[in-house]
Structure formats: structure tokens, C-alpha cells
N, C-alpha and C positions, 0 to 999 in steps of 0.2 A: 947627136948623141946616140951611143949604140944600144941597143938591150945589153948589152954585156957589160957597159958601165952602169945602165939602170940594177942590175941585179947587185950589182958592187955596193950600190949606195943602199939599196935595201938591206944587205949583209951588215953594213955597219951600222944602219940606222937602226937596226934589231939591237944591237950591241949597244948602242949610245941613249934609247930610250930606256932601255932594261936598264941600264945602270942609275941613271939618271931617276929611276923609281925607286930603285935599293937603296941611291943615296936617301933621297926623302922618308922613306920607309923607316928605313933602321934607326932614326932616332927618334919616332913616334914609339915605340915600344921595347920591350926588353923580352920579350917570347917571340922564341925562334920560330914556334908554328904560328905563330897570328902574324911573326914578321911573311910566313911562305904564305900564307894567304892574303895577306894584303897584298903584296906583292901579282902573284897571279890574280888577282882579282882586277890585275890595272892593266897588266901583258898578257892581253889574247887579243886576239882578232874582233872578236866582238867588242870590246872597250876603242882599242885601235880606232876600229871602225868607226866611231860613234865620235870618237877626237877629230877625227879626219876630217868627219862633216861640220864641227864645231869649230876649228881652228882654220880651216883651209878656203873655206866657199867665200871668205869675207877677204882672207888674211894673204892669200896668192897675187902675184902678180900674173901677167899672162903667159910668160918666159916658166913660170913656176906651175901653170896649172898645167901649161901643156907636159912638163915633167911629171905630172901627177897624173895625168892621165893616160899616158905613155904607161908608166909604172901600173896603173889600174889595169893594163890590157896587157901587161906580161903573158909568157906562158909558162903553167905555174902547174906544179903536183899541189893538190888540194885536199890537205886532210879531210876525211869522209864526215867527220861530226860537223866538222864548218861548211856553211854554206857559199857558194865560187863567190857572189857578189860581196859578201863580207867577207869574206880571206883576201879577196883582191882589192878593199879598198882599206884594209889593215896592211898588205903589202904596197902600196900605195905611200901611206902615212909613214914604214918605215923608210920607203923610198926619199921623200922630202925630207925628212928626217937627218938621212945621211947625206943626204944634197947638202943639207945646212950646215952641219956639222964638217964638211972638206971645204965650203963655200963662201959660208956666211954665219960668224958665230952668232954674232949679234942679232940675227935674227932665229934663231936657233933659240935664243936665250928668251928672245921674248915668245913663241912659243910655247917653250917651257913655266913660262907663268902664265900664261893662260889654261894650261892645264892644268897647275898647280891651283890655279881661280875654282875652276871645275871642279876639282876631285877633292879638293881641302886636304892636300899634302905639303 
């Protein structure tokens, strides 16, 4: 696998967990600034980050972690307020993420309720 399909699958995993929050989100509330804050409160790098360890270290197989780890050692522009080790293992998680989602929905799905266990969305 190339870095240049790793970055692909980050790109969409960006995409597929961010929405996958908006869905849950928007029908816990009906205010539009409590829905932008919950919202961001769950898509940053620091949350990412924190899923990644929570969903991944148990839940990978070996085929999958080497893609996660692959993905962790990108080379990456790193916003200045985030720290490289948390931006990179937030890009990491959207990596797997969009692996899942071209790959493997079904695991994807399950995934997804386990964060939703976590964060009570």
C-alpha cells in the first residue's frame, strides 16, 4: 500500500466520521450552536486521538494495525496548537476509518457503536 492511498483513505475517513457525528448529533438537540459544539467537541484530533486508542489497540487485526501505523508515521502539515503525536494518531483513526469504510462496512459499523458506547451519542 502506497502513502498516497494512505492519505486517500484519511481524506475520506475525515469525511465519513464527521458525518457519522452530525448524523447522531442533530437529533439530540434542536440549537444549532449546541448542535456546532457538540459536534466539535467529538472532530478534533484530541477526541480522534483518544478513540483511536480506545477502539484500535484491542479491535485491529495485524493486516489493520500495520495500516495504522503506516498511517501514524505519514508526513503530515501539523497544525501548531496540536501536538505531532496527537494530530498523527487522529490521522491514524481517520485513516482506518476510511480503510473501513471502501473495505469493510461491517466493521466500520461496529466501530461506530463503540464509540457511540463511549461518547453516549
Amino acid at each position: 500500500m502506497e502513502n498516497f492511498d494512505l492519505k486517500r483513505y484519511a481524506h475520506i475517513g475525515d469525511a465519513v466520521y464527521e458525518l457519522f457525528i452530525r448524523e447522531n448529533i442533530v437529533f439530540k438537540t434542536k440549537n444549532l450552536n449546541s448542535m456546532h459544539k457538540n459536534t466539535v467537541s467529538f472532530v478534533n484530533a484530541d477526541f480522534q486521538a483518544k478513540m483511536a486508542e480506545i477502539v484500535f489497540e484491542s479491535f485491529l487485526n495485524n493486516e489493520e494495525k500495520e495500516i495504522f501505523r503506516r498511517a501514524r508515521n505519514l508526513p503530515l502539515t501539523i497544525n501548531k496548537k496540536n501536538k505531532p503525536e496527537i494530530h498523527r494518531y487522529a490521522t491514524a483513526f481517520e485513516t482506518i476509518i476510511g480503510y473501513f469504510y471502501i473495505n469493510n462496512k461491517q466493521k466500520l459499523d461496529k466501530i461506530f457503536s463503540i464509540i457511540k458506547e463511549n461518547i453516549n451519542i
